[in-house]
N, C-alpha and C positions, 0 to 999 in steps of 0.2 A: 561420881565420875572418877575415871584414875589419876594418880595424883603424879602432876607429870615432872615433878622431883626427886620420884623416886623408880625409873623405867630402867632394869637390869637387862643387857642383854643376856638372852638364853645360854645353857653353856650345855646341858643334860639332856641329847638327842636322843641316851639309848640308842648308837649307830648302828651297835653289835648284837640289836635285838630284833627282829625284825615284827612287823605287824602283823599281826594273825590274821588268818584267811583260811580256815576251818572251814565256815559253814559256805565260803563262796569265794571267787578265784580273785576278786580285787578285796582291795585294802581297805576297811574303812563302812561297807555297802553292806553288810551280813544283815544289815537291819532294815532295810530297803523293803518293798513290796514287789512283788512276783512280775509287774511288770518292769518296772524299773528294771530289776535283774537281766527281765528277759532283753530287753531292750540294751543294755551296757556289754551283756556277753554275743549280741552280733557287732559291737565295735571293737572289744578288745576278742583278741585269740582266746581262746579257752589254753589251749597247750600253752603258750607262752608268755600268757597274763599282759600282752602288750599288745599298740595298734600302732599301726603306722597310717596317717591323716593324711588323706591330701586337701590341702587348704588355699580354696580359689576365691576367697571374698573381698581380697584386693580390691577389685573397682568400686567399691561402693562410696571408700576412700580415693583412690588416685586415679581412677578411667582405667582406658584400654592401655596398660600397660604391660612393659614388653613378655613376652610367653601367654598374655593373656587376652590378646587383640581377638582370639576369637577362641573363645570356649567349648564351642561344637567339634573345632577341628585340633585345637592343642590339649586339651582335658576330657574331652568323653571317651579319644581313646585309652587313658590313663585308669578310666574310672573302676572298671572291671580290676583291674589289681592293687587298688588301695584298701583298706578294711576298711577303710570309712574318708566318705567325702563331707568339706566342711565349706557352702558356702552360700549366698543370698535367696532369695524365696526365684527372684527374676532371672537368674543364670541358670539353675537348676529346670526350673520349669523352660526356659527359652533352648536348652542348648545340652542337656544330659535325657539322654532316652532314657520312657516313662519303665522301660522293661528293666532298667540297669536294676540290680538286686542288692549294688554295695548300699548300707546301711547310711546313711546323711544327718548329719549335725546342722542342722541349720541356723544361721547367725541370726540372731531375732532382734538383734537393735540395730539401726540405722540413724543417721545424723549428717552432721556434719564433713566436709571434704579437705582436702589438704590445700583448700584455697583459703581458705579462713580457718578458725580457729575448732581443732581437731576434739572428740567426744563428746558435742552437745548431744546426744544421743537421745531418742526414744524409743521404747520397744515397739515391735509391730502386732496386729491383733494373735492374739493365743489359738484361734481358730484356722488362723493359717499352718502352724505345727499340724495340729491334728489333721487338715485335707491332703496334706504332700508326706504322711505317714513318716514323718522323721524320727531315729532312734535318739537324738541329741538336740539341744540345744545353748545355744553359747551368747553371750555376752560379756561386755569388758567392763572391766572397774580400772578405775584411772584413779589409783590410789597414788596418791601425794601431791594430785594436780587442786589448786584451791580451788577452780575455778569451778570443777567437773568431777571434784570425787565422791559429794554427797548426791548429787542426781545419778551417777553411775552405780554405785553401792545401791539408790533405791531400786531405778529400773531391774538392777539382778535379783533383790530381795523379791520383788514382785515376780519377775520368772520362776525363781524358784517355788513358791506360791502356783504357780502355773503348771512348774513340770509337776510338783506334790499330787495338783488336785489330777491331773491325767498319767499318773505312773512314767515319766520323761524325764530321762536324767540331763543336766545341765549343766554346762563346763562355763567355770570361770575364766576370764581370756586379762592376763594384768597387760595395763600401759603403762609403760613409764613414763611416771611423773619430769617434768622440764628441769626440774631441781633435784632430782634426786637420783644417787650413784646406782649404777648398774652392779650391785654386789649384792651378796648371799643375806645380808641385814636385810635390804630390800625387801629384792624376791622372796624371803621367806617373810616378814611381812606381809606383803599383798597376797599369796597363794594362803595363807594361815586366813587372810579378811575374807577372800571366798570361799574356803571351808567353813568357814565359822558363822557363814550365811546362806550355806545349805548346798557348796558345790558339791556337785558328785566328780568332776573332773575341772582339774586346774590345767590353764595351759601358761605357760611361764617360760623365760627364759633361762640358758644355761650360764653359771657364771663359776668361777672358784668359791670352794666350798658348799656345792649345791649337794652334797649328801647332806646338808642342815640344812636344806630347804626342805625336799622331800622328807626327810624323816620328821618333821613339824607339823608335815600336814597331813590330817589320816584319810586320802580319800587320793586316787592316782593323779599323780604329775606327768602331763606331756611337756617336752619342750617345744617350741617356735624355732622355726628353722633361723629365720630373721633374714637379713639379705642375702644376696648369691656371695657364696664362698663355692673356690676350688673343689670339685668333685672330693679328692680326699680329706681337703680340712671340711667339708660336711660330713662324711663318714665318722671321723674323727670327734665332730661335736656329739652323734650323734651317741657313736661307742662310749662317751665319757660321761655321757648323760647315763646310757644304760646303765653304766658299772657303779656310780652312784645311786641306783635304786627307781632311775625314771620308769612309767610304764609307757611310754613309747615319746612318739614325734606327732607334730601335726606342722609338717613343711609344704611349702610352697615352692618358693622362690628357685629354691636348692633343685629342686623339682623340674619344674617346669620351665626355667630358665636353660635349665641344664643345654649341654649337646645333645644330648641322648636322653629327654624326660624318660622315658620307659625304662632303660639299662637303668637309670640311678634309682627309680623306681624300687626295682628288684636288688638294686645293692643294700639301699636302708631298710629294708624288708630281712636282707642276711642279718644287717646287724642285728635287727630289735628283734627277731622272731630265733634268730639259729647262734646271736651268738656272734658272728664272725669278726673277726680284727681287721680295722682300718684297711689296713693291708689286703687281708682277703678279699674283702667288701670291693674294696679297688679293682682287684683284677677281675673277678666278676664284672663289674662296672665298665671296664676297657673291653673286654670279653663280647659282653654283650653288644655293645657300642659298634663294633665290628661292621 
């Protein structure tokens, strides 16, 4: 076991090296199976090696809440311009048309609600992936929580186990732990524990110093949008994630809270896909809003 006397923090990110991507457009995957590939390159861009998520799994933890009281009429119109939607087996199937073509990450654990006590999770049968033709799937590890980080680290080990045997790549989803700081030490911790148990995609939050989160872990980093922030400081988080080395967003909140889900839509889409600055992303954002 490691000898917990002598734990260095990291200091040798190689920032100014980037990871190679030769043989295929993400980071980490060249060793993947043909499906897998196939399946990761309809959620990220080919051109722009990034995706932008939209992530409606909220209720499963907190109900009908606000932007999400009804899923057929605030997110199926959305659906069609995200690369990829990420959310329960029962929203998807109840309230997203069977014809939509965006690719779907589906959240394969379930548990516990924000009335009691958050992550007892189990996963749902593996055979459900396979009927609702999903390119992804996602579970959380609740790394640092005593209660709930070894039954979450299993259930993922077991998906990943899951996505191996049907070529389904599976994104790691971090919670934070009650006790533990919301900084780059963290985050890159938990994103390193679900790489290192087979994530093909981490989603994580943004924090200072997050180009040593990403560059830790060899397999793409989304951020989490996290709660509603101002149209521009979402832009804002979203551009500083990019320019650190994230491959995209997988937001919500930012989204679909918005005033204008659609316009903001198409704003964080400028950023992660063209590039564009807060700023521009903004007026686009106001533009469209019109």
């Amino acid at each position: 076991m490691a000898d917990l006397d002598d734990i260095r923090d990291g200091s040798s990110f190689g920032l100014n090296t980037p990871a190679k991507t030769d043989g295929f457009h993400l980071k980490g995957l060249n060793n993947g199976d043909w499906g897998l590939k196939n399946r990761l390159s309809r959620v990220f861009n080919r051109k722009s090696g990034r995706t932008v998520m939209l992530a409606f799994d909220h209720g499963f933890l907190m109900g009908p809440t606000s932007g999400l009281e009804r899923i057929d009429l605030n997110i199926a119109p959305l659906a069609e311009h995200a690369d990829c939607l990420m959310g329960t087996r029962g929203m998807i199937r109840s309230s997203i048309p069977a014809d939509c073509e965006t690719p779907v990450c589906l959240r394969t654990d379930t548990g516990t609600t924000i009335l009691t006590e958050m992550n007892h999770n189990v996963l749902i049968a593996e055979e459900e992936a396979i009927r609702m033709n999903v390119s992804a799937m996602a579970a959380m590890l609740a790394i640092g929580d005593k209660a709930t980080e070894a039954i979450t680290i299993a259930n993922f080990s077991r998906l990943v186990d899951i996505g191996n045997k049907y070529g389904i790549p599976v994104m790691g989803v971090t919670a934070v732990g009650k006790d533990m700081a919301r900084d780059a030490r963290y985050f890159g911790m938990a994103s390193r524990v679900c790489a290192e148990n087979g994530a093909s995609i981490v989603k994580t939050y943004y924090t200072e110093g997050f180009e040593k989160v990403v560059a830790a872990c060899p397999v793409p980093v989304v951020i989490a949008g996290g709660k509603k922030l101002p149209e521009l400081e979402a832009l804002d988080l979203c551009y500083k994630a990019i320019q650190c080395g994230a491959a995209g967003v997988d937001m919500g909140r930012n989204v679909f809270q918005s005033e204008a889900p659609l316009a903001m839509m198409q704003a964080v889409k400028a950023v992660v896909h063209d590039d564009s600055t807060p700023a521009e992303a903004f007026e686009l954002y106001q533009d469209l809003a019109k």
